[in-house]
N, C-alpha and C positions, 0 to 999 in steps of 0.2 A: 444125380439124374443125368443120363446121358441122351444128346440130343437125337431124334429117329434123322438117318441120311440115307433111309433108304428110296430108292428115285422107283419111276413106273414107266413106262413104255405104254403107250395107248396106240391102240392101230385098230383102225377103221371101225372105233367104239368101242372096243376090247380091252381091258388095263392088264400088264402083264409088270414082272419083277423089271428093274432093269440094273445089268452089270455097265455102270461105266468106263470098265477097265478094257474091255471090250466093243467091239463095229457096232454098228446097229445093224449089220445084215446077222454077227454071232448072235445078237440077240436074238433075231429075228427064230434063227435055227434052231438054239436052243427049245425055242417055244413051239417049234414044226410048223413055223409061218412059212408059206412058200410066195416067195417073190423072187423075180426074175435077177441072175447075173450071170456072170461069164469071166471078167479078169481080175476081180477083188485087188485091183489098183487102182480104182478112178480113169482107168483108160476107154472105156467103153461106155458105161452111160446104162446100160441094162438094168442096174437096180434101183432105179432112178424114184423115189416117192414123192409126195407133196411133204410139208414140215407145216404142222398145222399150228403148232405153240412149239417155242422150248429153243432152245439153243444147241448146236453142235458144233465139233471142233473137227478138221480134217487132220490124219496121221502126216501125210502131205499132200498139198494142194492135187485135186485130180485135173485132168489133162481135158478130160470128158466136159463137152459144156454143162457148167448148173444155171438153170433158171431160178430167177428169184424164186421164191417159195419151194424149193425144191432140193432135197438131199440124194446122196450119193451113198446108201447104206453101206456097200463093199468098203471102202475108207472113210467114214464119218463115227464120231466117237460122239453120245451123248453129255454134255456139262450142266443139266439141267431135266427133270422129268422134260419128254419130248410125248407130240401126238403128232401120228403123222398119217397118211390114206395110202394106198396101195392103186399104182395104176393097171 
């Protein structure tokens, strides 16, 4: 019996698949979620959402301030199902 590891992505009450090899902004795409970015390095701040549960991991740290409660989808990698709101 093998164990299910498959994760979900909820956005703004919606559950979607989620790849955690991949950002949370690829996810985002994949799904034709449109939220805002511009340098998909953590340099700018543009895709900035709230993190309502769940855990993320950054590829490297971004440059761009984060507010608590708050992720960077362009460089953030899900380690955990994540729910997060769109600003």
């Amino acid at each position: 019996m093998s164990k299910n590891t498959s994760k979900t992505l909820t956005v703004d009450g919606i559950e979607y698949p989620l790849d955690t090899q991949k950002t949370v902004l690829e996810n985002l795409e994949s799904q034709a979620i449109k939220v805002e970015f511009h340098c998909r390095d953590g340099h700018c701040g543009a895709c900035r959402c709230a993190l309502l549960s769940g855990d993320v991991n950054y590829r490297s740290y971004p440059l761009a301030y984060v507010r608590k409660n708050d992720i960077l989808t362009c460089c953030s990698q899900a380690s955990s199902d994540i729910k997060i709101a769109t600003y």
